[in-house]
C-alpha positions in Angstrom: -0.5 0.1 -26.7 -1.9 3.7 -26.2 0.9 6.0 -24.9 0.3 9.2 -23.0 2.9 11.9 -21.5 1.3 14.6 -19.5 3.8 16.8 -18.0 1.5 19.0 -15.1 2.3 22.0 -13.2 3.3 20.7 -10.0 2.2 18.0 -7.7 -0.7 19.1 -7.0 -2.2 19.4 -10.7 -0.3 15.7 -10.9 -2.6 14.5 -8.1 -5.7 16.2 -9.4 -5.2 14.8 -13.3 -4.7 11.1 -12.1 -7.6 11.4 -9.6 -9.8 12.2 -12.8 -8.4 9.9 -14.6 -8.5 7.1 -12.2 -12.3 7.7 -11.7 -13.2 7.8 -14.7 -11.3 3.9 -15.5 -13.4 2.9 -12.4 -16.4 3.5 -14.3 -15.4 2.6 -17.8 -14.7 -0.7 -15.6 -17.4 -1.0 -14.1 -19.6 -0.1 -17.1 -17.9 -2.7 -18.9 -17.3 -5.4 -16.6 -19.0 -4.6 -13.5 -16.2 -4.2 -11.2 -13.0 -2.8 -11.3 -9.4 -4.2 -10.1 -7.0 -1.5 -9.4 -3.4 -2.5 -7.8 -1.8 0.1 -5.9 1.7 1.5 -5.8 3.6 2.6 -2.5 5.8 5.7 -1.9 5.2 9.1 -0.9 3.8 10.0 -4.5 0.4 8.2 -4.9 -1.0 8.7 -0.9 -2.7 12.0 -2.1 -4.3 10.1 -4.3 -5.8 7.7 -2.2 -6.5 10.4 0.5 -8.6 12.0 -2.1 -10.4 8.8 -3.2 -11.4 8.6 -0.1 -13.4 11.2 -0.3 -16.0 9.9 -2.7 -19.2 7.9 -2.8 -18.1 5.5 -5.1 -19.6 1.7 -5.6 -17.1 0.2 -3.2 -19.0 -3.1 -3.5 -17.5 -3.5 -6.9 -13.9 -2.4 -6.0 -11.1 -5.0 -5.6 -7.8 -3.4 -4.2 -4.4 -5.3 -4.7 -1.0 -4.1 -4.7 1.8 -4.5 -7.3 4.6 -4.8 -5.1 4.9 -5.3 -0.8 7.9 -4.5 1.5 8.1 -8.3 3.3 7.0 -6.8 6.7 4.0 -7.2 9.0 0.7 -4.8 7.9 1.1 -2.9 10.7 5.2 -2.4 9.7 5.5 1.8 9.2 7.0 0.8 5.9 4.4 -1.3 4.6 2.7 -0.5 1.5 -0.5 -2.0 2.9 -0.4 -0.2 5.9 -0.5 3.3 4.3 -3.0 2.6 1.8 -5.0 2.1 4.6 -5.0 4.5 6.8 -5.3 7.1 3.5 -8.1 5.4 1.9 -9.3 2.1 2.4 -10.0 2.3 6.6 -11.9 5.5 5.7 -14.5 3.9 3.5 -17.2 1.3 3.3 -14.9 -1.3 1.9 -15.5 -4.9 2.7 -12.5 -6.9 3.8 -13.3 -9.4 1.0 -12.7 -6.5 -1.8 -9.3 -6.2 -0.4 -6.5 -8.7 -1.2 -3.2 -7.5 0.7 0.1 -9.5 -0.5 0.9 -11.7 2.3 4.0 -10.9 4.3 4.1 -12.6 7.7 5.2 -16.6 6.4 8.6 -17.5 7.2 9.7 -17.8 3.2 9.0 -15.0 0.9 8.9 -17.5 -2.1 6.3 -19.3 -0.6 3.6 -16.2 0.3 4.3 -15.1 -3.6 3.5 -18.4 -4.8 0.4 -18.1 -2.5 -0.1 -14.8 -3.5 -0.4 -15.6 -7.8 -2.5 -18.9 -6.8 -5.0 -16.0 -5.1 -5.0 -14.1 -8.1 -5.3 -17.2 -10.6 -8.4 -17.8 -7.8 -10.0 -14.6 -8.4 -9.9 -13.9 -12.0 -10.6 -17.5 -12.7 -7.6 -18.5 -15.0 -5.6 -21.3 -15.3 -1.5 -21.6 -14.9 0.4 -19.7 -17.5 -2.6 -17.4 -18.2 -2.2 -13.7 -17.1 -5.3 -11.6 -15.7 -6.3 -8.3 -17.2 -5.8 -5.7 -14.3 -8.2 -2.7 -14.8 -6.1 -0.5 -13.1 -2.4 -0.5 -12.2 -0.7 2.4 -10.4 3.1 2.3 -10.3 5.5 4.9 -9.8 9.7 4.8 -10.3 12.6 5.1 -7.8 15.7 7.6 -9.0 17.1 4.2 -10.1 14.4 4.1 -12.7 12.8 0.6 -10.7 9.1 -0.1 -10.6 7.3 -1.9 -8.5 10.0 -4.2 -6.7 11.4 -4.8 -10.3 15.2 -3.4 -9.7 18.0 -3.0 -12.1 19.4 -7.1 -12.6 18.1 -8.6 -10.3 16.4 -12.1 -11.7 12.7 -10.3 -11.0 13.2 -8.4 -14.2 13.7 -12.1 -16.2 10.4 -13.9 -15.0 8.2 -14.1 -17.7 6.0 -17.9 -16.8 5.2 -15.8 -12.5 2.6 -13.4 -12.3 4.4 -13.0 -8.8 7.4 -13.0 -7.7 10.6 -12.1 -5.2 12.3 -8.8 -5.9 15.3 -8.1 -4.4 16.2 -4.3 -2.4 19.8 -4.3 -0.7 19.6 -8.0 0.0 15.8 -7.2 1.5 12.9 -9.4 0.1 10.2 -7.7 -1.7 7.1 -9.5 -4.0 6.4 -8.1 -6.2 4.3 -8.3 -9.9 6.1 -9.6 -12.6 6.4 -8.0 -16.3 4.0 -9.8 -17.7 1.4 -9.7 -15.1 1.8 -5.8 -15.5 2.1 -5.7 -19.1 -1.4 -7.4 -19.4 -3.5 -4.6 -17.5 -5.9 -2.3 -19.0 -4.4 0.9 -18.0 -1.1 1.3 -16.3 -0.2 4.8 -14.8 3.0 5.8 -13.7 2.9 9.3 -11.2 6.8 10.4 -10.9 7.6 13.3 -8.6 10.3 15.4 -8.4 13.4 16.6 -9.9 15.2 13.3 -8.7 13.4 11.5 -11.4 14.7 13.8 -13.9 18.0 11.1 -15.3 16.0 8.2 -14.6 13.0 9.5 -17.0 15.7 10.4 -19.8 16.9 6.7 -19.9 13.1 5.3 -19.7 12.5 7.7 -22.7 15.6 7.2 -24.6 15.6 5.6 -28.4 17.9 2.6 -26.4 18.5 1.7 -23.4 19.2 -1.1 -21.3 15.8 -2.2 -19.4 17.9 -4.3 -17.0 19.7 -1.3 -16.0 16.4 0.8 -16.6 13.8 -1.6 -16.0 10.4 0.4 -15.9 11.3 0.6 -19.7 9.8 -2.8 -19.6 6.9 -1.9 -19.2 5.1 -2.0 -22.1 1.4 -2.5 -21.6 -1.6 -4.5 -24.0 -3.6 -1.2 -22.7 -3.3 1.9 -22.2 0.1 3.5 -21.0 0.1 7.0 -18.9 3.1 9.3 -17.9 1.6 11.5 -15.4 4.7 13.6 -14.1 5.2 16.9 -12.4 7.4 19.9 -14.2 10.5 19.0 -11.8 10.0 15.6 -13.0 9.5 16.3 -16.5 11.1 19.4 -17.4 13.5 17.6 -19.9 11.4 15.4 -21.5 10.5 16.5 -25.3 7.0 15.2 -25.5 
């Protein structure tokens, strides 16, 4: 695993380093292995990000969007994931609907559309049960209560290991999410944190020991590369 820290000025210099760094693992993708898989986070943090992709020519035909964790709501919920990727980037450029592969949400069992969702995935990259994909691309970022994704401090998400997807757990509110595994096998995972707010969580993701059940992005310990792109607030206390 390749680790990087960048603390940046504010949120605006975090937005404009992970825009450059995001384009340019679309092209090392695409150079490589002519396309490029990218799974989006939600959250306040990242829509900047897609507004400004949105704002490029790039090879859309060879861009696959997915998502690493969905609220179980309709797309058109205000608190879907989907929904705001959407109407910040993907609705504003020539993306076919076939390069876009949403985590389904409007079954009557969230179980079910995750176990629809993974046999999607094992569709698309072309691998067999108990095989993990390579994501190009993951974006994630962390709640105050160090979670990722939908990956929450014990809850049983945090102990698949055999699921690329499955049901996280918010306040007795289903989410799907991806697993640890499926996460730990992309390319390049970046995490954007925000904020002052993030400031005890980060300490405990970054301590010599810590419990990842109770600090579960710690689990995230990617085959790729690794990038910490946070904002001073966020990253003020961090020695790195």
């Amino acid at each position: 695993m390749n680790h990087n820290v960048e603390v940046l000025a504010d949120k605006t210099a975090l937005i404009e380093r992970s825009l450059e760094l995001v384009r340019a693992k679309i092209d090392e993708a695409i150079q490589q292995r002519d396309r490029c898989t990218i799974a989006l986070a939600g959250g306040s943090t990242p829509k900047p990000l897609y507004e400004s992709l949105a704002t490029f020519n790039l090879p859309w035909e060879k861009i696959h969007i997915f998502w690493g964790d969905e609220r179980y709501v309709p797309p058109t919920d205000p608190d879907s994931n989907q929904l705001m990727a959407r109407q910040a980037w993907l609705d504003r450029v020539n993306l076919d609907d076939a390069n876009i592969h949403p985590i389904p949400t409007q079954g009557e069992n969230p179980a079910t559309d995750a176990q629809h969702h993974e046999a999607h995935l094992q569709e698309f990259f072309a691998i067999s049960p108990g095989e993990f994909p390579n994501f190009d691309i993951i974006l994630l970022g962390i709640g105050d209560d160090a979670h990722t994704a939908s990956l929450f401090p014990h809850t049983s998400a945090l102990q698949v290991r055999d699921r690329l997807v499955t049901v996280g757990n918010k306040d007795g509110q289903p989410r799907i999410t991806f697993t640890v595994p499926l996460i730990n096998h992309a390319h390049n995972v970046f995490f954007l944190v925000a904020g002052a707010s993030k400031q005890q969580a980060l300490g405990q993701i970054f301590a010599a020991e810590a419990d990842p059940l109770t600090y579960p992005a710690r689990l995230i310990q990617p085959l790729g590369e690794l990038w910490w792109l946070l904002d001073e607030p966020a990253g003020r206390e961090l020695a790195v």
